[in-house]
N, C-alpha and C positions, 0 to 999 in steps of 0.2 A: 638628278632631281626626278621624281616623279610626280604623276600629277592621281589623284584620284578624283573619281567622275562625282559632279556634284550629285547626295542625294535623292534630290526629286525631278533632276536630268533638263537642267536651262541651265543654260549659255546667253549670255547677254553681250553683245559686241559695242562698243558705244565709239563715236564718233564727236568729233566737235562740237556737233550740231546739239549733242543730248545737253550742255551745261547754256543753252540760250533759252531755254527757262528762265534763266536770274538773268536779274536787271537790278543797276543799282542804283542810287537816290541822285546819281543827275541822268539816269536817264539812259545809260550804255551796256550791253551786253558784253558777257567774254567776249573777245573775238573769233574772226576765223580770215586766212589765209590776210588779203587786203587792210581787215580793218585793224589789225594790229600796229599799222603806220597811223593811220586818221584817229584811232584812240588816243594814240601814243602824241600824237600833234593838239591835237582837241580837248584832252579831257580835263576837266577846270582843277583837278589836285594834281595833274603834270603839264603837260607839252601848253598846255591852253588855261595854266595858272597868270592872273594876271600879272604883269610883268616879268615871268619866268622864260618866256619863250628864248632869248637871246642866251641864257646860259644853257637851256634844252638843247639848241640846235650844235652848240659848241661841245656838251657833252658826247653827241651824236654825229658831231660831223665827219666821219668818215663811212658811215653808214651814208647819209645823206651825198655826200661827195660821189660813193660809188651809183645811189641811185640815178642821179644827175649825169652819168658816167654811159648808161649803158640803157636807159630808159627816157632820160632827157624830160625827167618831171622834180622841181623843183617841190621844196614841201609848202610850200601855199597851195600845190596844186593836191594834193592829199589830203583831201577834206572830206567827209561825209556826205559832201553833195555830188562828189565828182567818183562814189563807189561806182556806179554804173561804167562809166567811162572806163575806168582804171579796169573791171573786170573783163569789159568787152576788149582794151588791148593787154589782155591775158596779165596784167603786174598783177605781183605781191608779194608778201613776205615767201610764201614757195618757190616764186621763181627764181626771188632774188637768191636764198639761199641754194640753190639748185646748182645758179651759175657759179654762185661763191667754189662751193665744192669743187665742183669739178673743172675750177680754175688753181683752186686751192692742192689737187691733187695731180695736176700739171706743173705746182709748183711756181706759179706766174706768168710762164714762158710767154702763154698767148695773147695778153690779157695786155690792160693798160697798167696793170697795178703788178705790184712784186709780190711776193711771199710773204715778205714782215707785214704788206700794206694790207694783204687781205686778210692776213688774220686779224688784223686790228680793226676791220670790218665786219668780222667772222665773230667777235668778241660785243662790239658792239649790237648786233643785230641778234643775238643770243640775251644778251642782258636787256633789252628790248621787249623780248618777248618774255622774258621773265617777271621783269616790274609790269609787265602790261597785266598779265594772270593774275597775280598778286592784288591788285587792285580790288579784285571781287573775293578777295581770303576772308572779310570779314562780314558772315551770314547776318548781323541783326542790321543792316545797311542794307541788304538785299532784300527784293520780293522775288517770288516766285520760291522761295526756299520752301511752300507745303508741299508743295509738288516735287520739290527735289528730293524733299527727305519721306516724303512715302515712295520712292521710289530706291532708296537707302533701306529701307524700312523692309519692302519688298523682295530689295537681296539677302539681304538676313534671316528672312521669313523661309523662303525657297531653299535658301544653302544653296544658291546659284553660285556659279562660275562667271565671273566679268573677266571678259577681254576688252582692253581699252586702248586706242589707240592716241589717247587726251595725253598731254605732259603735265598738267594742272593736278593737282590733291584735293581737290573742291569733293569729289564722290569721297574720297578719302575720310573727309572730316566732316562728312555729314554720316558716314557709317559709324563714327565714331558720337557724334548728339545724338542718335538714336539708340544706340549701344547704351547711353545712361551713361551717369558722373560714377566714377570709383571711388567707394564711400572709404578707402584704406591709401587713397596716394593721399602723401601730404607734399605740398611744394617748401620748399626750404634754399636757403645760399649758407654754403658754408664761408663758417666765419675762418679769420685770418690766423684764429689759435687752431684752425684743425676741427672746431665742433661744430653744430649746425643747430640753430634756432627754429624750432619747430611753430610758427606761428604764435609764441607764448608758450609752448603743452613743455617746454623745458629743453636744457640743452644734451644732446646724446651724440658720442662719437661716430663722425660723420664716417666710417666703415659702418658702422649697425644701419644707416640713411641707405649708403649706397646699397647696401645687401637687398631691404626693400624695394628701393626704387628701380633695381633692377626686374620685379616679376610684377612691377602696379606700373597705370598709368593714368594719367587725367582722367580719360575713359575707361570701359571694359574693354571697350576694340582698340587695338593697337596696330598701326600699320606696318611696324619693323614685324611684325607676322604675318603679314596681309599678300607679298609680292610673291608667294612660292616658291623663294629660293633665302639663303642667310647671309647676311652682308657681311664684311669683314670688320668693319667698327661699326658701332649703334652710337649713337646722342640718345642718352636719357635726358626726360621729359625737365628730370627736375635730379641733382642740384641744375639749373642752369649750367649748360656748355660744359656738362661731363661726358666724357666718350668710355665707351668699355670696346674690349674688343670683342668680332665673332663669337671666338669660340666661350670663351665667359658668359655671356651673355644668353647664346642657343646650348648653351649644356644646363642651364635648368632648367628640368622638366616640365614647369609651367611656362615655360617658355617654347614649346611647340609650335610650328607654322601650324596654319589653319591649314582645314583639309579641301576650303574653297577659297581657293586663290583670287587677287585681284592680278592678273594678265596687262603689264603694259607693255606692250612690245614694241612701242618707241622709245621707252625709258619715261624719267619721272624728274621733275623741280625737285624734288628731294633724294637724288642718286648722285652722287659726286665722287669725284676720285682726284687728286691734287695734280692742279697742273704742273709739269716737270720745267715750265719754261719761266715760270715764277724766280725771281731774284733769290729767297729763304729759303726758296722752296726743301731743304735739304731737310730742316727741323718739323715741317708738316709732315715730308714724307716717312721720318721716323717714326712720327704719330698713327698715322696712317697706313703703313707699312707699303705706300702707293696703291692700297689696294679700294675696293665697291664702300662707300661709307653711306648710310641712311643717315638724315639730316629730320631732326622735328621742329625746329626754328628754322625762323622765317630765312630762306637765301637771301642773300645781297651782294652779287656779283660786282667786283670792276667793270665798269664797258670797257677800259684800254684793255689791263692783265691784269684778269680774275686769278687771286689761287687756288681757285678750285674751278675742276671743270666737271661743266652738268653729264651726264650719261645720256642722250637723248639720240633717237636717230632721226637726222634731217628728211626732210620731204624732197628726196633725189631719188628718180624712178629706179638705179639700181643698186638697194639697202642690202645691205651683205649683214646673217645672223652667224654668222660663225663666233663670234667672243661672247666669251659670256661677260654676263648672264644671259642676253639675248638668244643663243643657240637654246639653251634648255627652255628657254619662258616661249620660243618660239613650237616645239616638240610639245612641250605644255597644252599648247593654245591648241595645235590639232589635234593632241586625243581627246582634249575636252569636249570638241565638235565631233570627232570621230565615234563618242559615246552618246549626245547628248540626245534628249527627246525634245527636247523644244530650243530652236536658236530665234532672241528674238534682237535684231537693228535698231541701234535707238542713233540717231540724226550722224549718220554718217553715208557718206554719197560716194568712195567710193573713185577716190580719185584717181588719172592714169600714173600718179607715182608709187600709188600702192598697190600695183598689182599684186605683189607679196600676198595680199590677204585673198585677192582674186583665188591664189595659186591654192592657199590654205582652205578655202571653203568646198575648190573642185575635188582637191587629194583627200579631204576629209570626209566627204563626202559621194565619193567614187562607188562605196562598195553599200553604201547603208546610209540614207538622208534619213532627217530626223522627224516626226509625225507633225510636226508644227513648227512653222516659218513665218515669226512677226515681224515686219518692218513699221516703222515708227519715222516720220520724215515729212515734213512741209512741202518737197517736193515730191510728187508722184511719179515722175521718172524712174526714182531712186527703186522701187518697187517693182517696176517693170523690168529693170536690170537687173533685179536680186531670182525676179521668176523667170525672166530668160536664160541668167548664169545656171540657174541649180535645176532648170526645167523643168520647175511645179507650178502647182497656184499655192498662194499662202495669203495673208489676210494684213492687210496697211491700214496703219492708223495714221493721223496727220499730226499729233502730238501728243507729247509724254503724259497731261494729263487725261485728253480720250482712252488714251492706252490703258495706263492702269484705273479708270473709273470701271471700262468695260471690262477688266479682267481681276480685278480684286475689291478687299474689303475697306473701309476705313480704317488710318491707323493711328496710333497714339502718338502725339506733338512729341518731339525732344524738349530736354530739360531747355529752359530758359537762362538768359546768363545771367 
């Protein structure tokens, strides 16, 4: 894969931190590291619905069990009041899965738990933090989305390069409301004789449907073009739960990746590949061919045994990029820095498990830094760290919308639903 340099030469790196902008109408933000427990216990449409708690915690109880296990905090004690606490003795969803891993890759030996026990932990704290993301997929239930999508608006404008280190598709599908509605997809269900019902406009052989809906999408922006590399199966938008494969799909000419990639080099809620340990699993994998699939409906994971497994790389300090797609999105992400003229930090801090990126800002910038270095971040630390690593001065903003007031124009709302 190659990468070419964006345009007008920015690099955006975004972190956690940049999707806590939105909030939603009771009041909770995406998470980050800790709160993805106290959401996941608290939040009055899951863990904190009235009367659901008792079937939550049994969904969950081998996540919980291992917490209890190795931390010695039961989930009453995982509450929004007790974040402090819980951060000052170092828990959270990082940790936990840190220890996971690298017990998981001992195979049990050391551990109180077996191999079958922790993946069934491993499964549920994966599905955890899936449903938790999810939560905030639906933009007219959130505030703060003017801010998020002039900053959507923004990438678009520039032909920036985003590196993200987010598993969420929340940037994703605000690129896509600003990108405008596509006045030529139509959505359709094919019917059971083989034809497809075009909203009333009449019935047409659902081959003439597929042929279009392979090169339209809801949007103009599409994100099976967005990652900088080609998946091996695509879900199209519409009929519903249709798959094409790869090569179908990237062989129409309008079907090009973009020449300014979206960079996640942790992976994506919507990267999946069939799990091998699944019961069926034989008839997906046919489907499938076992290989990278892009998903545009919503996931819904098993917490026991998912058949499908997400593409994500854990927050364990040592991330190995050798598989792809990760080796090339990682080669990716440093020429783009390696070229770029302006890198700017939107709420990422920066953590000691991702020295990786540490590694990626030094080597990329070894021979040639870029004329402009903006950090964006609530904490001011974050900034000191970014000019100590790269040994300039550069210019901190404390949030995403100071940032872009002070550095661009007003922009025009996305369509409305």
């Amino acid at each position: 894969m190659t990468s070419q340099p964006p345009s007008d030469g920015t690099t955006y790196l975004l972190g956690a931190g940049f999707n806590r902008v939105l909030v939603d109408h009771e009041g909770f933000r995406p998470p980050l590291d800790v709160d993805f427990l106290t959401l996941a216990l608290t939040h009055p449409q899951w863990g904190g619905m009235p009367g659901y708690r008792p079937e939550f915690l049994d969904v969950y109880s081998a996540l919980f069990k291992y917490i209890l296990s190795y931390w010695h905090l039961t989930p009453d004690e995982l509450t929004q009041e007790n974040i402090p606490e819980l951060r000052q003795r170092r828990f959270g969803l990082e940790s936990c899965l840190t220890l996971l891993e690298l017990q998981m890759a001992d195979e049990g030996r050391s551990g109180l738990f077996d191999l079958g026990e922790l993946r069934e932990v491993w499964n549920s704290a994966v599905h955890l933090v899936t449903k938790s993301l999810n939560l905030f997929n639906w933009f007219p239930f959130l505030t703060g989305t003017d801010v998020f999508f002039a900053f959507a608006k923004r990438v678009m404008d520039e032909r920036a390069t985003v590196i993200t280190l987010n598993y969420d598709t929340l940037l994703e599908q605000a690129l896509q409301r600003v990108s405008g509605w596509n006045e030529d997809f139509e959505s359709s269900d094919i019917g059971a004789d083989g034809t497809t019902d075009l909203w009333g406009k009449g019935r047409v052989q659902s081959d003439a449907l597929l042929d279009r809906q392979l090169v339209t999408g809801r949007f103009r922006w599409r994100p099976e073009l967005a990652y900088g590399f080609q998946f091996d199966r695509v879900e199209l938008e519409a009929p519903s739960g249709t798959w094409v494969d790869g090569a179908t799909f990237y062989g129409r000419p309008e079907n090009h990746p973009y020449a300014e990639p979206i960079l996640k080099l942790h992976g994506s809620l919507n990267w999946i590949r069939p799990n091998p340990e699944f019961p069926s699993v034989e008839t997906f994998q046919e489907q499938t061919n076992g290989n990278l699939t892009i998903k545009v409906s919503a996931i819904d994971l098993d917490p026991i045994l998912p058949r499908e497994l997400l593409q994500l790389k854990t927050p364990v300090p040592a991330k190995s990029f050798r598989e792809a797609p990760f080796n090339d999105l990682y080669e990716a992400a440093r020429e783009s820095l390696r070229v770029t003229n302006r890198l700017v930090v939107v709420g990422y801090s920066f953590p000691a498990t991702d020295f990786h990126i540490n590694r990626l800002l030094m080597e990329a910038f070894a021979e040639r830094q870029p004329d402009e270095v903006i950090v964006v971040n609530t904490d001011e630390s974050v900034g000191d760290f970014v000019a100590a690593l790269l040994d300039r001065r550069l210019t901190s903003f404390k949030g995403l919308a100071e940032f872009l007031d002070a550095t661009s124009t007003p922009t025009t709302p996305p369509p409305s639903d």
